[in-house]
N, C-alpha and C positions, 0 to 999 in steps of 0.2 A: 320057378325061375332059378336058373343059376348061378353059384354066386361067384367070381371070379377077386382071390386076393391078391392085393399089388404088395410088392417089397415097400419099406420104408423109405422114405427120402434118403440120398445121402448127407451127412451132416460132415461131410469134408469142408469147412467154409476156407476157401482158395482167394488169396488176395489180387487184383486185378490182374496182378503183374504175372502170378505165377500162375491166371487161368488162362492170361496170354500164353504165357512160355515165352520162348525166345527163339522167333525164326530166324533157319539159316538163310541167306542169298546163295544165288543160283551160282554168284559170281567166282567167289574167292572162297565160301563158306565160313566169312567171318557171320556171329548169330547179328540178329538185328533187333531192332528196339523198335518198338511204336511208336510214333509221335505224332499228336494230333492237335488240328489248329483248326482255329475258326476264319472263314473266308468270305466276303462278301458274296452274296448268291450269283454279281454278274462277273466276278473275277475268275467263282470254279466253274461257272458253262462256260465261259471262253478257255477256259483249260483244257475243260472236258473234250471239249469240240475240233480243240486244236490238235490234241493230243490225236481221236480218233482221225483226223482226215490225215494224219503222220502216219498214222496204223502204232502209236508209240503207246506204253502205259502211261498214266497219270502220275502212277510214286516214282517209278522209274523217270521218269522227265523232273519231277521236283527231287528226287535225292541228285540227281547232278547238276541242278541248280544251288543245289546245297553243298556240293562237294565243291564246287568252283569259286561261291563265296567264300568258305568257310575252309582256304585250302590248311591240309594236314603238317607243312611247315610254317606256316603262318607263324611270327615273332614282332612283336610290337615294339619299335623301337623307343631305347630310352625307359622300356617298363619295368619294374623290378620284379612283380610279378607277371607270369606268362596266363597266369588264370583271368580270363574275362570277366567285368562284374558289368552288368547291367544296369543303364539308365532305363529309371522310369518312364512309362510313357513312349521310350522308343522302339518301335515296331518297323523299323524298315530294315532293309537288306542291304 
């Protein structure tokens, strides 16, 4: 029988971030970030669904969901800081 020897594992240990990398968009070629969320299972089929009978993508349809909330001059009046702190427990949009 013959014997075939495999190389060593790599022992590069790569932390999530950097086994991601950083993709570019198609768009503008700013890089992009991942972000991941947990969804009720009938909130992402109705996404899913709606999305494909749009012919649209799914991240693509939630990052401009995300851009029109969350628009880039946004300025919270009266704030002294422009940094957001989160309340707990709050989850909506």
């Amino acid at each position: 029988m013959k014997k075939i020897s495999f190389a060593a594992k790599p022992s590069n240990h790569l932390s999530p971030e950097d086994w991601i990398g950083d993709k570019v968009s198609t768009g503008g070629g700013e890089p992009m970030k991942r972000l991941t969320i947990d969804v009720p299972r009938h909130l992402h089929k109705r996404i899913k669904s709606q999305c494909a009978m749009r012919g649209e993508n799914m991240a693509d349809e939630i990052r401009k969901l995300l851009e029109t909330h969350f628009p880039e001059d946004y300025h919270q009046e009266g704030a002294e800081n422009t940094t957001a702190t989160p309340t707990p427990g709050n989850t909506t949009l």
